[in-house]
C-alpha positions in Angstrom: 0.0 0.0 0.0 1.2 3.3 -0.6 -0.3 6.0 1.5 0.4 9.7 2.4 0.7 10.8 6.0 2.1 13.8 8.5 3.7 12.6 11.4 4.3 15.2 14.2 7.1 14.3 16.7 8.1 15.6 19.8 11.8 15.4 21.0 12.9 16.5 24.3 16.1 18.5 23.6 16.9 20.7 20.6 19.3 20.4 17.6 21.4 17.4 18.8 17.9 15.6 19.4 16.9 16.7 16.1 19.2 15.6 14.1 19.1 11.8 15.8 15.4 11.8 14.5 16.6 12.9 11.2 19.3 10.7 11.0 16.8 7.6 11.3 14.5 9.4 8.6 17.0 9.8 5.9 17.5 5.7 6.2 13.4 5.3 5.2 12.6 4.5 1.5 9.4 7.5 1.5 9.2 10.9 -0.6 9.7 13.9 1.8 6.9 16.3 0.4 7.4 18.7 3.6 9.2 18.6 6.6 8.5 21.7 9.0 10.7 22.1 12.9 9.8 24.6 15.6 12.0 25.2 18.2 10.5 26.3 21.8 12.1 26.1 25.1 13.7 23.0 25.8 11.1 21.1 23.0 11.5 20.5 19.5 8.5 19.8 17.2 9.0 18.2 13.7 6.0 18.1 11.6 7.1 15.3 8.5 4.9 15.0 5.4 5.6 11.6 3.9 4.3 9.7 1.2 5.8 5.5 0.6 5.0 1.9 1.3 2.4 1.7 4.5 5.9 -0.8 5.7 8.6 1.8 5.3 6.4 4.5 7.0 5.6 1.9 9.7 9.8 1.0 10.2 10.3 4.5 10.7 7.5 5.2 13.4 8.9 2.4 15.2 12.9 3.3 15.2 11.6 6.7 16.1 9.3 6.3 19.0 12.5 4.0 20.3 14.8 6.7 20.8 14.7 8.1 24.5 14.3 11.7 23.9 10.9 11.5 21.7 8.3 12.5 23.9 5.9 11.4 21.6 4.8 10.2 18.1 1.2 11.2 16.3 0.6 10.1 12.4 -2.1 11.6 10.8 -3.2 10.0 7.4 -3.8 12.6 4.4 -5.0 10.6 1.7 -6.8 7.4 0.5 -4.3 4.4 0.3 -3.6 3.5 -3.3 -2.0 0.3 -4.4 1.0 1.8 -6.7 0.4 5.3 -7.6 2.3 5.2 -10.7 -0.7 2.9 -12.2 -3.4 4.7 -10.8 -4.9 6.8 -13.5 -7.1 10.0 -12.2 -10.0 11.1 -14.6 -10.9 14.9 -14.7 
C-alpha cells in the first residue's frame, strides 16, 4: 500500500535531538513532500509530510518512537491508500 501521512514528533532537547530523529528518517525508502521544525524552550516539534510503502512508513515510526528523547509520536493519514500510484490513473 502506498499511502500519504504527516507525522508530528516531539523530542525533548533541541538540535542534537533533532538531528538523531533525522538521521533515522533519511534511512526510510518515502518521498519527503514537507518537513517543517519549531524550536520552543527545551522542545522541538517536527512536523514530516511523507508519502511510501504503508511498511517503510511503519519501520520508521517504530525506530523513532525508540529513541529516548521522543516524547511522543502522532501520524495523521492525508490521503486514501492506493496500491502503486504510478498505475493509478485520475480522470478529470
Amino acid at each position: 500500500m502506498f499511502v500519504e501521512i504527516c507525522i508530528r514528533v516531539k523530542v525533548f532537547g533541541g538540535l542534537d535531538q533533532l538531528t538523531r530523529v533525522i538521521n533515522i528518517a533519511r534511512r526510510c525508502k518515502v518521498i519527503y513532500r514537507e518537513l517543517k521544525v519549531k524550536l520552543q524552550d527545551e522542545k522541538t516539534h517536527l512536523e514530516m509530510d511523507l508519502a511510501g510503502k504503508a511498511e517503510e512508513i511503519e519501520w520508521l515510526m517504530k525506530k523513532i518512537v525508540a529513541l529516548p528523547e521522543v516524547l511522543s509520536i502522532e501520524p495523521i493519514p492525508k490521503t486514501i491508500e492506493m496500491e502503486d500510484p504510478l498505475t493509478e490513473v485520475f480522470l478529470p
